[in-house]
C-alpha positions, 0 to 999 in steps of 0.5 A: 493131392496124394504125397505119392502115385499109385505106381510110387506106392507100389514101388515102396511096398516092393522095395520094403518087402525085398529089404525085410528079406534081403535083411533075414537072408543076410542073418541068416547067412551069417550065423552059419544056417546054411553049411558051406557045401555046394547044395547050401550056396545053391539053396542060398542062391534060390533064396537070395534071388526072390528079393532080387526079382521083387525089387529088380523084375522091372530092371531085368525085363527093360534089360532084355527088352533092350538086348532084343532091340539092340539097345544095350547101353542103359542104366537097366543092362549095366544093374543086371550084368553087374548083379548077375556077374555078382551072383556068379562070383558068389557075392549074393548079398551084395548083388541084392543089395547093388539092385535093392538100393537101386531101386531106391535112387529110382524111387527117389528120382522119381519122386523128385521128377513128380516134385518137379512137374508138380511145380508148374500143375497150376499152369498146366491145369487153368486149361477149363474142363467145360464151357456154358454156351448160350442158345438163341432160345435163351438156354445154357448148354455145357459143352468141350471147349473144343466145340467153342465158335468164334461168336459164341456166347459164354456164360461164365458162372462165379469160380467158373474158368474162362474158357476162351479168348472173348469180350464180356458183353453183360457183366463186370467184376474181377478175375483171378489172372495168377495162373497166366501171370503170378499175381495174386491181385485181381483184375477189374473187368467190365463191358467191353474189356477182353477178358483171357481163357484160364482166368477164373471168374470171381463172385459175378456172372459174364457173358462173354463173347468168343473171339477165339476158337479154343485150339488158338485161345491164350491158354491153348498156345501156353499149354503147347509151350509148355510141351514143347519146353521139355525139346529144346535143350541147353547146352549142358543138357545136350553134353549130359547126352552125348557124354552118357552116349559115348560113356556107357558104352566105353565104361562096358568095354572096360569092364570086360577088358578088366575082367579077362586081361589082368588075369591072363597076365598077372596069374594063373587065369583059372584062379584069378578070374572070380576076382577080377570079374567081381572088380569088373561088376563093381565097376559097372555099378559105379559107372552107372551114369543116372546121377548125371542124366537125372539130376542136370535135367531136373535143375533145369526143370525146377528153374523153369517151374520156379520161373512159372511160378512168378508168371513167366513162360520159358520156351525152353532150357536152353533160353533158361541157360542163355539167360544165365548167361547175359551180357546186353539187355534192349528194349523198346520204348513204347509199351515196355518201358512207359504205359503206352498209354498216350495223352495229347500233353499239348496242341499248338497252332499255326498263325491263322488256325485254332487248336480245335482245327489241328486236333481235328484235322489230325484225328481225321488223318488218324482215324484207321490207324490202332497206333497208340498215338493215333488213339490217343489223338482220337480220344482227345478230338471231341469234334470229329470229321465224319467218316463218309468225307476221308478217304484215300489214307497212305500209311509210311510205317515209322513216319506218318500218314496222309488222307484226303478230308473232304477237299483238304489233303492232310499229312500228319507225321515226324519232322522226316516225313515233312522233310520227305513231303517238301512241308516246311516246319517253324524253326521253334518247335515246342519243348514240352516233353513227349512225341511231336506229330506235325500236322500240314493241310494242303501241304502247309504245316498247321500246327504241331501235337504233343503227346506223351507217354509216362514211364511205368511203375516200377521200371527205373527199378527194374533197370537198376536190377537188371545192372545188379543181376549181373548185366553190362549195358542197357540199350532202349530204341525207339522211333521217337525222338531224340529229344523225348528219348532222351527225357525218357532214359535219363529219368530211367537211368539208361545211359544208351538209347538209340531214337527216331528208329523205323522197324528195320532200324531196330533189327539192325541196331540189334544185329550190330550189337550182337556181332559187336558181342560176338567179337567182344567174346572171342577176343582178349577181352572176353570175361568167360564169353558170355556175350548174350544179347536180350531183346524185350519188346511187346510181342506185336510191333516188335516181333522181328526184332524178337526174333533175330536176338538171341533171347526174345523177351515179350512183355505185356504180352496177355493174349498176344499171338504175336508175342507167344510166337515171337518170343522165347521169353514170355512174361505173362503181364507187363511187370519188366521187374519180373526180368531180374528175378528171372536171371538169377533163377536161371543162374542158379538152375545153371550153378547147381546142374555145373556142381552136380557134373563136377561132384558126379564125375569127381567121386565117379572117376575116383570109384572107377579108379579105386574099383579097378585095383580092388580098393572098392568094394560092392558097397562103395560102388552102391555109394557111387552110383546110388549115393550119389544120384541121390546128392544129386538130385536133391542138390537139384531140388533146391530149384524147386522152392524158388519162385515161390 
């Protein structure tokens, strides 16, 4: 890819022919060329303004485009009536080269923006261009993705993008998720597997078969957050406006009172007038506000690209901005922090039953639920009842179920829900580790499952980087029991676990915290009032959970709809240690857009103040403005190498 757009190039040959002109006209100037009479300054003027229309033509024009809208108070009406009122003075060369250096900073931003939306092109181009669909004859026609039905057949060739969410139906070998999730590894698929669009096919065919139109495909949703990120502002990113609102306006006002008061004052006005108006341009130039609007935006830009760059998709600056700020960090159990990939750990039976009874009354009773648990009773079954004999199946979300099997009415579930249905339960129960499922027949308990969960890879590790980062509390829920949570948290190292919670359980544990915080931050107590509050859950169980914290993080969230929906933070595998890595991304993008404000305002006000008393001249004032902007900005790109 070119360094530079063609508009870039164009605005560098500009800014090059003025500044070899600008540079001729100054010589010139000063080796006394042109006498100092009224027809030489006129002559001059002529000259000196061919540069200043090369390089400032845009300038002038978004100026009286402005005026004729009636909206004035832009960086483009502050240039031009500065640099008018400096030709008006006299001051030819200055008022070029306030418009000439300009033009520089605006090159220089943006350049420095395109830098910055370059840093997330990867995720915005793994959209495909085309898709290969299979007739019914046999033959392959390339389509819009757009046409894509949910049915179709794919045929996605080696170093083909998948265009859609589907399922391969003939095929297997490995596909290039970095795009989706910034893992280099590729992952295996075969038969059977679902396979996401914007992945890329490795060295082998698929046939794939369309489980999503293209406008509601993983891609499609991430493409459209992305678009949407630019919306939702920070905190910082909405004074930055205000401030600009009110300040350019306020800074115009002063200028005039600056150049018409102290004359009429201090002097004779006639002869003091030309002064005070230069003092009043110079004013101007150094109020211009482009080294706030530009730089605090792009930091924020740059921490959301660094963020894309290792998988993770943030909604917006303003959850950029909250996650600099976090206190508590929640997070559920299942899915999250272990596999979620359960295996039945142990079966024990009733006097007068086998194992082989339990586990197959207990897959009957499991057999229309997707719950993890529920599969994994299923797999482990090797005898199942038929289909054709269940019927009458009650689900109790965080509890059990029950069914009828032929005459048997069987119940499988949590010591609550025994406890709810009258079903008496061993005074002993097992001390493997793991979630119990009790399971009754005709209203006596049978026997009792075990099935268990293993933490993930790299999650003990994950926690401990979260308390490094900067985190104060570390809280799991789940709807497991005390006795498994326990086992879990501690091999975690968490220290604070709530169990045996249902879905509105966790809303409510995770509300309680929060105005605990809130409290916390308005109180004595309260360290720079951070008090944020994260939830991290799987997108599909949790999504009410995600919703009511004041930062939803999704994990394992590949393809999930509830997740893209539910969640401001969407990490794009299931790595949790990648939620380290993010905070300090966003503390940084924080840390560098506060330094901008500062220096900005410092050196600015401080111009204003030397400007108004005629200590500043035209140059300082391009400093100010220019010289500053262009601090700032490459203060901001610092974000831009982060991530990778």
């Amino acid at each position: 890819m070119d360094r530079f757009t063609v508009k870039q190039k164009k605005e560098i040959q500009l800014i090059g022919i003025s500044f070899v002109l600008f540079l001729i006209l100054m010589v010139t100037e000063h080796s006394g060329l042109f006498p100092d009479t009224r027809g030489g300054r006129l002559t001059l003027l002529l000259l000196y303004l061919v540069p200043y229309f090369i390089v400032g033509n845009d300038v002038v024009r978004k100026c009286l485009l402005g005026i004729k809208n009636r909206q004035l108070f832009d960086e483009s009406f502050l240039m031009t009536l500065a640099t008018v009122g400096a030709f008006g003075c006299g001051e030819f060369g200055e008022a070029v080269a306030v418009m000439l250096f300009y033009q520089v900073g605006e090159f220089f931003q943006s350049y420095a923006v395109g830098r910055s939306r370059g840093s997330i092109a990867d995720l915005m181009s793994m959209a495909a261009d085309f898709a290969n669909r299979e007739n019914e004859d046999g033959s392959v026609e390339v389509i819009d993705p757009d046409d894509i039905e949910v049915g179709d057949i794919l045929v996605i060739k080696p170093g083909e993008k998948v265009p859609t969410d589907g399922i391969v139906i003939e095929g297997s070998g490995f596909v290039n998720t970095s795009a989706l999730t910034g893992e280099s590894m590729p992952r295996a698929v075969s038969e059977g597997e679902q396979v996401i669009s914007g992945c890329i096919n490795g060295e082998s065919l698929l046939r794939v078969r369309a489980e999503k139109e293209f406008d509601d495909c993983t891609v499609s949703q991430i493409l459209e957050l992305v678009e949407e990120a630019s919306s939702r502002k920070s905190v910082t990113e909405n004074f930055i406006t205000k401030f600009a609102r009110w300040y350019t306006p306020a800074v115009v006002i002063a200028a005039v009172i600056l150049a018409f008061i102290p004359p009429l004052i201090f002097g004779n006005f006639a002869a003091e007038f030309g002064k005070w108006v230069l003092r009043a341009c110079t004013f101007l130039v150094i109020s211009c506000p482009c080294a706030l609007v530009i730089s605090v935006p792009l930091a924020f830009f740059g921490g959301i690209g660094a963020a894309s760059r290792i998988g993770v998709l943030i909604k917006g600056s303003n959850y950029l901005e909250q996650l600099a700020e976090l206190d508590t960090v929640v997070s559920d159990k299942t899915g999250t922090l272990t596999e979620g990939r359960f295996r039945v750990a142990m079966i024990e039976a009733a006097k007068g039953y086998d194992t082989s009874d339990v586990i197959r009354y207990a897959a009957a009773a499991e057999s229309g639920s997707t719950h993890p648990i529920a599969a994994a009773i299923c797999e482990a079954c090797e005898k199942p009842i038929p289909a054709s004999k269940i019927k009458d199946g009650h689900t109790i979300a965080g509890k059990g179920v029950t069914v009828t099997a032929g005459r048997d009415r069987i119940a499988v579930g949590n010591s609550g829900f025994f406890e709810d249905e009258g079903i008496a339960l061993p005074e002993t129960i097992t001390d493997v580790s793991g979630t119990d499922c009790f399971v009754a027949k005709n209203g006596k308990y049978i026997g009792t499952i075990v099935v268990s969960d293993m933490p993930k890879a790299g999650a003990k590790e994950a926690i401990k980087g979260m308390l490094g980062a900067g985190v104060r509390s570390i809280v799991m829920l789940t709807g497991d029991s005390q006795r498994v949570a326990g086992s879990v948290a501690a091999e975690l190292g968490i220290s604070d676990f709530k169990a045996e919670l249902l879905p509105q359980d966790k809303v409510a544990a995770v509300e309680g915290l929060t105005e605990a915080l809130r409290k916390k931050a308005g109180g004595k107590d309260a360290d720079k009032k951070r008090g944020r509050l994260a939830f991290i859950g799987d997108g599909i169980n949790d999504a009410p959970v995600l919703s009511v914290s004041d930062i939803g993080i999704a994990m394992g969230s590949l393809g999930s709809d509830a997740a893209t929906e539910a969640a401001d933070v969407v990490i794009m595998d299931d790595d949790i240690g990648k939620i380290p890595a993010v905070m300090k991304i966003a503390r940084r993008t924080l840390s560098i857009s506060r330094q901008n404000i500062v220096f900005a305002l410092f050196v600015k006000f401080a111009c204003l103040l030397l400007g108004a008393i005629g200590i500043a001249n035209m140059w300082i004032a391009v400093f100010a403005d220019v010289g500053v902007a262009v601090i700032c900005i490459l203060n901001s790109m610092r974000m831009l190498n982060k991530g990778q």
